[in-house]
N, C-alpha and C positions, 0 to 999 in steps of 0.2 A: 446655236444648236438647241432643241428644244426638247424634254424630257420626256414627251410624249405625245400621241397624233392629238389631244385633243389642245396642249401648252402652242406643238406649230401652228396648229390653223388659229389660236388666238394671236400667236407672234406675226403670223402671216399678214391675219385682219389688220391688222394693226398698220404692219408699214406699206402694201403692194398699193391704200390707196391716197395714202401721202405721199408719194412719189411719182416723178415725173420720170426720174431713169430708167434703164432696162433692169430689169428684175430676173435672174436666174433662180430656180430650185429644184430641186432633187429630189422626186419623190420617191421614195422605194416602194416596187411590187407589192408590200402587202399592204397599203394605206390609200386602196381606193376611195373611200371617204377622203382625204385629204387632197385628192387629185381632184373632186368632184368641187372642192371647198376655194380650190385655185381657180378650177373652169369659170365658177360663179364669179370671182373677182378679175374676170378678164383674161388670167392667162389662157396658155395654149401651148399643146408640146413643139418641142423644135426638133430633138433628135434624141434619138437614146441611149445606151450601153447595156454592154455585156459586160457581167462578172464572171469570169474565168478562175479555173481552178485549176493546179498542177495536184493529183491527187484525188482524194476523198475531199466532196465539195462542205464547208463548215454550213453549221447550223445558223439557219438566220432569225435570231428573235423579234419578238415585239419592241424595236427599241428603233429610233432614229439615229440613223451615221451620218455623218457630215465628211465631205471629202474637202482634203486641202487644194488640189488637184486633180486632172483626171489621170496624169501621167502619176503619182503618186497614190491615186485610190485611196 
């Protein structure tokens, strides 16, 4: 997990082009620069989600979440 979009796209650089395996990442809605920083290094989306809310939906900051799961969020 990375402390911030500019920490990811350095953690990114880093490993997506010494690797041979598949590489997943999760970018969140506000970090179109960081989506743009994947596209350069090859990736490409595969599929997306929805965050759902029972309720009043929580405020989403300027911060990176890492999910353990998708069944867990």
């Amino acid at each position: 997990m990375a402390a911030d979009i500019e920490a990811a796209a350095i953690l990114i650089g880093a490993v997506v082009p010494e690797t041979r395996e598949e590489v997943a990442i999760d970018v969140p809605d506000f970090a179109p620069e960081l989506s743009a920083h994947c596209a350069a290094l090859g990736l490409a989306p595969s599929f997306e989600t929805t965050r759902m809310y029972r309720g009043a939906p929580l405020e989403v900051g300027e911060s990176i979440y890492a999910v353990g799961t998708l069944e867990l969020g």
